[in-house]
C-alpha positions as CSV (number, residue, x, y, z in Angstrom):
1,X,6.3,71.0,33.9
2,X,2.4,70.9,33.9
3,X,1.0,68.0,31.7
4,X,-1.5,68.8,29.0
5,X,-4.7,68.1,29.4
6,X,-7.1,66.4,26.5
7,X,-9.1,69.0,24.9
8,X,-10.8,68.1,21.6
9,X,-11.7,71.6,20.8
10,X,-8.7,73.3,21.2
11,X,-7.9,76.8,19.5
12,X,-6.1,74.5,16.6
13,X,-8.9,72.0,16.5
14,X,-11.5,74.8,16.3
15,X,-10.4,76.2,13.7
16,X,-10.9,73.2,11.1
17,X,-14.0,72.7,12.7
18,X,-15.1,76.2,11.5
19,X,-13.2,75.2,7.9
20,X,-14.9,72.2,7.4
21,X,-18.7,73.6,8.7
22,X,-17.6,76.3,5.9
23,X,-17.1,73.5,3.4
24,X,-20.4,71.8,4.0
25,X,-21.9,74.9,3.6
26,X,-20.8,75.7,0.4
27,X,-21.3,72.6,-0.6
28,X,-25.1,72.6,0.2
29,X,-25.5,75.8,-1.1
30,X,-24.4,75.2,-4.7
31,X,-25.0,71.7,-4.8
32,X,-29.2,71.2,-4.1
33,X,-29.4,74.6,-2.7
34,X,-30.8,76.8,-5.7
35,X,-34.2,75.1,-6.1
36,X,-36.4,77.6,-3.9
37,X,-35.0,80.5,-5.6
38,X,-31.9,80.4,-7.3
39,X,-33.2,78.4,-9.7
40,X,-37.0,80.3,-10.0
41,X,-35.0,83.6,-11.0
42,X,-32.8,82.5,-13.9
43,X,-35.7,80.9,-15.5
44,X,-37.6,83.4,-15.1
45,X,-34.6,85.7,-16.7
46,X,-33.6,83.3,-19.2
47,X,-37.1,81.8,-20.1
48,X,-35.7,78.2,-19.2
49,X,-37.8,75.6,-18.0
50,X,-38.1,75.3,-14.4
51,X,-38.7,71.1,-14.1
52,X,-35.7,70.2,-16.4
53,X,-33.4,72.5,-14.3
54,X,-34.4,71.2,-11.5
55,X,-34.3,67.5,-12.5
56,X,-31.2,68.0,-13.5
57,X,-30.2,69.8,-10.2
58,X,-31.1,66.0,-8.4
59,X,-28.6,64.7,-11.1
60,X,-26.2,67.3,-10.3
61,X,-26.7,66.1,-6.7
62,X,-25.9,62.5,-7.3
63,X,-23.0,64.1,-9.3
64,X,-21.4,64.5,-6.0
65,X,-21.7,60.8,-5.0
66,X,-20.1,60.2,-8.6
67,X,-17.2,62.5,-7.5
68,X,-17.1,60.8,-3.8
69,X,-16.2,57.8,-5.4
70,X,-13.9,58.8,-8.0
71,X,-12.1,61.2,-6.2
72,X,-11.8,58.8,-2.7
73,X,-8.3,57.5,-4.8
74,X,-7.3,61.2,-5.3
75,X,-7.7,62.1,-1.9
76,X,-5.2,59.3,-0.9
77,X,-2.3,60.2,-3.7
78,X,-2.8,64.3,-3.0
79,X,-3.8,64.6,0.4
80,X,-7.0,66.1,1.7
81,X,-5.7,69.9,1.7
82,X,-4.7,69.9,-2.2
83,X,-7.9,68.2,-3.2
84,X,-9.8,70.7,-0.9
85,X,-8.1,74.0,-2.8
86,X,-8.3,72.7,-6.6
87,X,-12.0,71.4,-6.7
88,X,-13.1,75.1,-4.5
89,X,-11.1,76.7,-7.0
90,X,-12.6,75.2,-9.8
91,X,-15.8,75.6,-8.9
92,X,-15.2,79.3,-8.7
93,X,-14.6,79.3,-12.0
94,X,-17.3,77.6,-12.8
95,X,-19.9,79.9,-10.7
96,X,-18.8,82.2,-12.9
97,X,-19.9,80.5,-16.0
98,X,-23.1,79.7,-14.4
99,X,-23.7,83.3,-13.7
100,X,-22.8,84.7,-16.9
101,X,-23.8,82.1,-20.0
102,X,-27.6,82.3,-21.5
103,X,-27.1,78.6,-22.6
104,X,-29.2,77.1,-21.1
105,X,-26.9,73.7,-22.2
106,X,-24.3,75.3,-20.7
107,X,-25.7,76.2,-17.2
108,X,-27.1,72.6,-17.3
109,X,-23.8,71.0,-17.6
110,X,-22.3,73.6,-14.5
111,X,-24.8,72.2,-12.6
112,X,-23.3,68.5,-12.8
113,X,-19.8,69.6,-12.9
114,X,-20.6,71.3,-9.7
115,X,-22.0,68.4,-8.2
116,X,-18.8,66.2,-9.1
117,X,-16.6,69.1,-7.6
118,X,-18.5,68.9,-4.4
119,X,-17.3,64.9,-3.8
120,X,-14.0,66.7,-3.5
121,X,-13.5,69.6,-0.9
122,X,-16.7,68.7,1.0
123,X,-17.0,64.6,1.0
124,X,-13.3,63.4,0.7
125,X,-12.1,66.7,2.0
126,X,-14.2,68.1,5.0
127,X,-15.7,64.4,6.1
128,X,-12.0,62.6,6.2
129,X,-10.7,65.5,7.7
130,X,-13.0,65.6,10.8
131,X,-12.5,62.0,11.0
132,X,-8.6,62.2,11.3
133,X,-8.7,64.7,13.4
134,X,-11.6,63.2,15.7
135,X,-11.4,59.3,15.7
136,X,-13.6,59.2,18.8
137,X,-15.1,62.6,19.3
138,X,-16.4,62.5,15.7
139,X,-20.5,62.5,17.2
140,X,-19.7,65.5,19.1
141,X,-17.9,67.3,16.3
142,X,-19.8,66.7,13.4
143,X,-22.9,67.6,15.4
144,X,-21.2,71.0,15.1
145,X,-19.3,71.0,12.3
146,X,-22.3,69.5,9.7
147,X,-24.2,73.2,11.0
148,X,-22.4,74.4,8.1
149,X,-25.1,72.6,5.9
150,X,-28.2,73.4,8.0
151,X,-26.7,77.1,7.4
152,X,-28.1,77.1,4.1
153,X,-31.6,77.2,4.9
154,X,-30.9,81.1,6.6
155,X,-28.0,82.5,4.8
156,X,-28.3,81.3,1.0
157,X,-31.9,80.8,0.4
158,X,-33.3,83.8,1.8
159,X,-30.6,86.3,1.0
160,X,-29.9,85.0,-2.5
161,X,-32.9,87.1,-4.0
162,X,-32.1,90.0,-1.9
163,X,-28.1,89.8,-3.0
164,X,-29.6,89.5,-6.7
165,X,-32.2,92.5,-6.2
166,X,-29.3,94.7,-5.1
167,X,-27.0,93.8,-7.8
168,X,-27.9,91.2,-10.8
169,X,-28.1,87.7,-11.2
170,X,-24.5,87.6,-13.0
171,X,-23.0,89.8,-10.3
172,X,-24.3,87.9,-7.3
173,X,-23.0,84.7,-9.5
174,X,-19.4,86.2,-9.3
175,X,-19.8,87.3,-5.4
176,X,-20.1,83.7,-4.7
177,X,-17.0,82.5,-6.7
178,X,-15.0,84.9,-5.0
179,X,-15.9,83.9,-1.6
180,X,-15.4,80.4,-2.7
181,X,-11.8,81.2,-4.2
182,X,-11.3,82.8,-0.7
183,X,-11.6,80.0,1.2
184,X,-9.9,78.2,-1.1
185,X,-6.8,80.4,-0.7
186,X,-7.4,79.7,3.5
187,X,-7.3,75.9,2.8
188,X,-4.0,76.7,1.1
189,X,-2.7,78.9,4.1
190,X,-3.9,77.4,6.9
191,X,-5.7,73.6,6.8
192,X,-3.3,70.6,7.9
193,X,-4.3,67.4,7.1
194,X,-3.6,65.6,10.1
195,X,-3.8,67.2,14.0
196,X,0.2,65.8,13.8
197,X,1.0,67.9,10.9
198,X,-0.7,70.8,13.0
199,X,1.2,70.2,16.1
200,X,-1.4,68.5,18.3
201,X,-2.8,65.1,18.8
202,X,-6.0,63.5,17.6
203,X,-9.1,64.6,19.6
204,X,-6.6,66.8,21.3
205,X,-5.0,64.3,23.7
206,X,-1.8,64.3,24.8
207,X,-1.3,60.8,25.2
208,X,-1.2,60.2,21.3
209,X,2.2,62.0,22.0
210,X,4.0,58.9,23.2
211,X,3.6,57.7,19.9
212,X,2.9,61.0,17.6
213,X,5.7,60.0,15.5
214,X,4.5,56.4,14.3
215,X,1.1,57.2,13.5
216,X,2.2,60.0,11.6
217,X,4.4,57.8,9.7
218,X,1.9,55.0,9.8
219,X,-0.6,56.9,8.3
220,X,1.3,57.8,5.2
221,X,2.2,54.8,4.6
222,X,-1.4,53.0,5.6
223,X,-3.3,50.8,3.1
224,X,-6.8,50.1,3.7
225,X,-7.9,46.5,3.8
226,X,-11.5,47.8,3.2
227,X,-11.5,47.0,-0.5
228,X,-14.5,48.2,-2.4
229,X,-15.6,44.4,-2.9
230,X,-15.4,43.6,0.7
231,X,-17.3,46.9,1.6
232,X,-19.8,46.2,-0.9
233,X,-20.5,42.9,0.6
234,X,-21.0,43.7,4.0
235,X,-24.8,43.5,5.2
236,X,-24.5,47.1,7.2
237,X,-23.6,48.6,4.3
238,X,-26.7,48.6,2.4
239,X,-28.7,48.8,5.3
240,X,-27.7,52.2,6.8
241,X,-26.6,53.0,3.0
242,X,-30.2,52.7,1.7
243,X,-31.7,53.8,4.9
244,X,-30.2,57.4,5.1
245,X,-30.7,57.3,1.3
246,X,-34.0,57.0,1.9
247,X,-34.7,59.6,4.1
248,X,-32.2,61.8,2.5
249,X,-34.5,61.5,-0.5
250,X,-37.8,62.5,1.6
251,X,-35.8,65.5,2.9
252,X,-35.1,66.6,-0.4
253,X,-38.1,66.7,-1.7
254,X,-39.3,68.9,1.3
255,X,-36.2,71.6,1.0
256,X,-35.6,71.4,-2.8
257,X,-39.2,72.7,-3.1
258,X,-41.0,74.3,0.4
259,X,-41.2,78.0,-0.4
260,X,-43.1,77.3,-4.1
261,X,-45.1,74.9,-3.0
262,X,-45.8,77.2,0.2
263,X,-46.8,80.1,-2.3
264,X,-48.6,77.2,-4.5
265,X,-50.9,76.7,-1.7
266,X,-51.6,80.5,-1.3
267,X,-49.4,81.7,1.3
268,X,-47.5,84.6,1.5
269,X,-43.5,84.4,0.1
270,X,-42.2,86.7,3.0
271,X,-44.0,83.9,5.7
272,X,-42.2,80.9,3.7
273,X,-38.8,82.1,3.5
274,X,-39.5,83.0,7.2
275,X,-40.7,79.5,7.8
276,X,-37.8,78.3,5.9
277,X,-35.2,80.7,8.0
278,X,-36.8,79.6,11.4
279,X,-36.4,76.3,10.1
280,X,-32.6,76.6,9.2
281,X,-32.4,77.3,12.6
282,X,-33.8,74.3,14.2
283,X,-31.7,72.6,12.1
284,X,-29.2,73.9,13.6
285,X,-30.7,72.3,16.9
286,X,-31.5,69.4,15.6
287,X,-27.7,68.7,14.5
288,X,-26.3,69.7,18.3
289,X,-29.0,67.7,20.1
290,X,-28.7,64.4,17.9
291,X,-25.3,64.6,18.0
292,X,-24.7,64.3,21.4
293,X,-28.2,61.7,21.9
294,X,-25.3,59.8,19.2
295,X,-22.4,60.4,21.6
296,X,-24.3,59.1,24.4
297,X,-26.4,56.1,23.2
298,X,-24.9,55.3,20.2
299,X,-25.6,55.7,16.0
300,X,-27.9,53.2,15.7
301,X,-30.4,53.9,18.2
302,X,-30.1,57.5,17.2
303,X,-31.4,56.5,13.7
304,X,-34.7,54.9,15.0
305,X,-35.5,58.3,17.2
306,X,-34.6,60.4,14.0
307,X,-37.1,58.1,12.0
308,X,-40.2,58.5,14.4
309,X,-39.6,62.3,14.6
310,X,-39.6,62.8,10.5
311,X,-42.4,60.9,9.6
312,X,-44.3,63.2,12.0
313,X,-42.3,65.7,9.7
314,X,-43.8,64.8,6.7
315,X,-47.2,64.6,8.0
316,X,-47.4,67.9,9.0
317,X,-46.2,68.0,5.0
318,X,-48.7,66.5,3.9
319,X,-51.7,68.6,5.9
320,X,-49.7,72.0,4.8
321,X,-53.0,73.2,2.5
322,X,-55.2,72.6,5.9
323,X,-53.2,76.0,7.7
324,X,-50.3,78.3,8.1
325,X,-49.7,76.2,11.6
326,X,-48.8,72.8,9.6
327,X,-46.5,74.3,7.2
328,X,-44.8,75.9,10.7
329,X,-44.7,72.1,12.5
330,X,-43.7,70.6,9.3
331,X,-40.3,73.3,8.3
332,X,-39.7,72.6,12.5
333,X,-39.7,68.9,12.2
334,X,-37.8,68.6,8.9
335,X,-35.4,71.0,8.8
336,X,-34.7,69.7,12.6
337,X,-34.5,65.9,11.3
338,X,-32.1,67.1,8.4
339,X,-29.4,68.7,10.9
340,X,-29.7,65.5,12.7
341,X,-29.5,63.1,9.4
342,X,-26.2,65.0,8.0
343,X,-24.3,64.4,11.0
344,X,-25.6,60.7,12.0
345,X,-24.4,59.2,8.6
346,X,-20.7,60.0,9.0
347,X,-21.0,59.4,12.1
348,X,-21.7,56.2,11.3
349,X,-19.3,55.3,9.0
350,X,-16.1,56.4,11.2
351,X,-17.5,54.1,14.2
352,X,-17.3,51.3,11.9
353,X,-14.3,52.3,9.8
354,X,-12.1,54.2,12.1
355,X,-10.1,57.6,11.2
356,X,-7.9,55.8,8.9
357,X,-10.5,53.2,7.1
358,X,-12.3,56.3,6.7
359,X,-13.1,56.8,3.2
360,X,-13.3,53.1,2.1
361,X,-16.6,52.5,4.0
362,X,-17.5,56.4,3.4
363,X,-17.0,55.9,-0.3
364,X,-19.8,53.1,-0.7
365,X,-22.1,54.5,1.9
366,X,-22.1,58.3,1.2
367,X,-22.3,56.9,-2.5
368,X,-25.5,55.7,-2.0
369,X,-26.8,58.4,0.1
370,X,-26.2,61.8,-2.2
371,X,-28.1,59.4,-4.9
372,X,-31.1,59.1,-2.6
373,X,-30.6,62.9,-2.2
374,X,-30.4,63.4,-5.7
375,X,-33.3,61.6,-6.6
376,X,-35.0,63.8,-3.5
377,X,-34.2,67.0,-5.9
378,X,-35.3,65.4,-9.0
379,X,-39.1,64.4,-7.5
380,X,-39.7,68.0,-7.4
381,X,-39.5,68.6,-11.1
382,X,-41.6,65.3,-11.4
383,X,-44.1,65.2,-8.9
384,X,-46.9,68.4,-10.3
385,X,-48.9,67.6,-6.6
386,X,-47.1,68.2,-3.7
387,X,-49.6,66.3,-1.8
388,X,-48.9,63.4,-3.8
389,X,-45.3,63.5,-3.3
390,X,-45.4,63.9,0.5
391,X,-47.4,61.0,0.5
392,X,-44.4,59.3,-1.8
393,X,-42.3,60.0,1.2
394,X,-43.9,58.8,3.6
395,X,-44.6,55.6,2.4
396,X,-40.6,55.2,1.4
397,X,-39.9,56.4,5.6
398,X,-42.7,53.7,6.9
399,X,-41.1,51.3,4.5
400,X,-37.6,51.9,6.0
C-alpha cells in the first residue's frame, strides 16, 4: 500500500482555509468596515451625525477584543464550530436591525453588539481553528487565509454603494444577513473542529497517525497552564501586544477614513475607491509575501521589515494634498502593510503558544490589539485634519 504523503493543503484542509478567510472577511467588513461609505450613506439618510457613528464604530471595534476575551471560555465548553454558527447567526439578525431601525440609539448599540459577536466566529472561531489545524504551517496559512480581511478593501467598500444604489439601504442591509446566515448554515454542515474529527492529521501529515487517537483524546481533555495571570505577566506579551496595537491603530486611521479624506482634499470619489480597490489588492500581496518572509526568517524579524515599510506608508499619508501620486504610494504601502500585520500577529501567538495553548496567549494579545484598532477607528471622528492625524501616527510607529 502507497504511504501518504504530508500535504498541508489538502482538498479537506483547503476547504477551512476558504471558511475561515470567509470569516475574517465578514468580520472586517461589519466590524471597522463601514466608515468610507456605509457609514457616509445612513447619515446622510437618517440625518445622524457622522463623528459620533464613527467614534462609536472604534468602540464597536474594541467590542470585538471584549468578546475575544469573554468568549475564549465559551470556545472551550462549546467547541469552535457551535460558537462559529450562533454569533454568525446572530449577527444576521442583527444586520437586519441595523438596516431597518431609524434610531439612531438603536443602530449605535448594533454597532457594539456587532463588535462583541465578531470575538466569536472570527477570533476564537477562525484564528483557533487555523491553529489546530496548522500547528507549524500556521505562517504559510494564515498568509492566505487572513486575505479574507484584506478582501474588504475591493468587495465591501466599493460595491456597498453600488448594492445600495440598486436596491436601498434597508435591502442591501438584509442581503448581507442572509449571506451571513449562509455561511453560518455551512459552518453547521461542513466545519470540523479538529483535522482528526475531519479524518486527516494536523498540517496534513500522516505521521500524526501513529498517535491520531491520543491527541484527539488529549485535546478534549487538555487544560491550559497559560492562566491569564501568567500570560499577563510575561514581558513578550505587552511587547508584541502593544506593538501590533500600535500599528494596528495607525492602519486604522488610514482605512477607517481614506476615500473622505481623498475627496476632502479634492480628488475625485471614482479615483479613491479605485485607489482604495488597487490597494485591497496589494493587500492581498502584502499578506502572501510576509507570510512566507515569516515562514522563512521567523515572526520577529518580520515585524521590524513590516515597520520600516509603513512608516514610509504614512508618509506618503501625510504628503497626500501635495498629488494624486502620494495618495497612490500611500493606499500601496498601507493596505500592503495591513495584509502583512493581520497575519503576523497570530502568527505570533501560535509560535509561542502552540495549537493547543492557542487561545490563552491569543486572548491577552489579540485583546490588546482590536483596542489599538479600535482606537484607530475612533481618531477619525476625532481628528477634523487629516494631516494632523497622519502625523499622530507616525510619531506612535517611530515610537514603537
Amino acid at each position: 500500500m502507497k504511504e501518504k504523503k504530508a500535504c498541508w493543503y489538502g482538498s479537506k484542509q483547503l476547504w477551512i482555509m476558504i471558511y475561515t478567510a470567509i470569516l475574517f472577511l465578514i468580520g472586517s467588513c461589519v466590524i471597522g468596515g463601514n466608515n468610507n461609505t456605509v457609514f457616509p450613506a445612513f447619515a446622510e439618510a437618517r440625518g445622524w451625525n457622522l463623528d459620533i457613528i464613527n467614534m462609536v464604530s472604534g468602540i464597536g471595534c474594541i467590542m470585538k477584543a471584549v468578546g475575544l476575551l469573554v468568549l475564549a471560555s465559551t470556545v472551550r465548553k462549546l467547541g469552535e464550530k457551535k460558537l462559529i454558527v450562533i454569533t454568525l447567526f446572530i449577527s444576521a439578525a442583527l444586520l437586519v436591525v441595523f438596516g431597518t431601525t431609524r434610531n439612531q440609539a438603536i443602530f449605535l448599540v448594533v454597532i457594539l453588539v456587532l463588535g462583541f459577536l465578531g470575538g466569536g466566529y472570527e477570533k476564537n472561531g477562525g484564528m483557533s481553528i487555523t491553529a489546530k489545524w496548522w500547528p507549524t504551517k500556521k505562517g504559510v496559512v494564515l498568509g492566505f487565509t487572513t486575505m479574507g480581511i484584506i478582501c474588504m478593501n475591493f468587495l465591501y467598500v466599493p460595491l456597498m454603494p453600488k448594492l445600495f444604489a440598486a436596491t436601498s439601504l434597508e435591502t442591501g442591509m438584509i442581503i448581507i444577513a442572509i449571506i451571513l446566515a449562509v455561511v453560518a448554515v455551512l459552518g453547521l454542515l461542513f466545519v470540523k473542529n479538529t483535522p482528526e474529527e475531519a479524518g486527516t492529521y494536523p498540517d496534513g501529515d500522516p505521521d500524526f497517525a501513529k498517535h491520531g487517537a491520543e491527541i484527539a483524546k488529549e485535546m478534549q481533555e487538555y487544560k491550559s497552564p497559560f492562566t491569564l495571570k501568567k500570560v499577563c505577566a510575561d514581558r513578550n506579551t505587552w511587547l508584541i501586544g502593544l506593538g501590533s496595537a500600535f500599528a494596528f491603530l495607525a492602519v486604522m486611521t488610514y482605512i477607517a477614513s481614506a476615500i473622505p479624506v481623498m475627496v476632502g482634499y479634492g480628488y475625485d470619489y471614482t479615483a479613491a475607491t479605485m485607489i482604495f480597490a488597487v490597494g485591497g489588492v496589494m493587500g492581498l500581496v502584502g499578506s502572501v509575501v510576509l507570510g512566507i518572509v515569516d515562514q522563512a526568517i521567523g515572526t520577529r524579524k518580520t515585524f521590524i521589515i513590516y515597520f520600516i515599510f509603513i512608516i514610509i506608508g504614512f508618509i506618503f499619508a501625510y504628503l497626500m494634498p501635495h498629488g494624486l501620486v502620494f495618495c497612490w504610494l500611500a493606499g500601496i504601502v498601507i493596505f500592503a502593510a495591513q495584509g502583512a500585520l493581520c497575519n503576523l500577529l497570530p502568527s505570533y501567538v501560535t509560535t509561542k503558544y502552540g495549537r493547543w495553548d492557542y487561545n490563552a496567549g491569543y486572548k491577552v494579545i489579540g485583546t490588546i490589539f482590536e483596542i489599538g484598532a479600535g482606537i484607530g477607528v475612533m481618531a477619525t471622528g476625532i481628528f477634523k485634519n487629516p494631516g494632523q492625524m497622519f502625523i499622530f501616527d507616525l510619531i506612535i510607529l517611530a515610537a514603537v
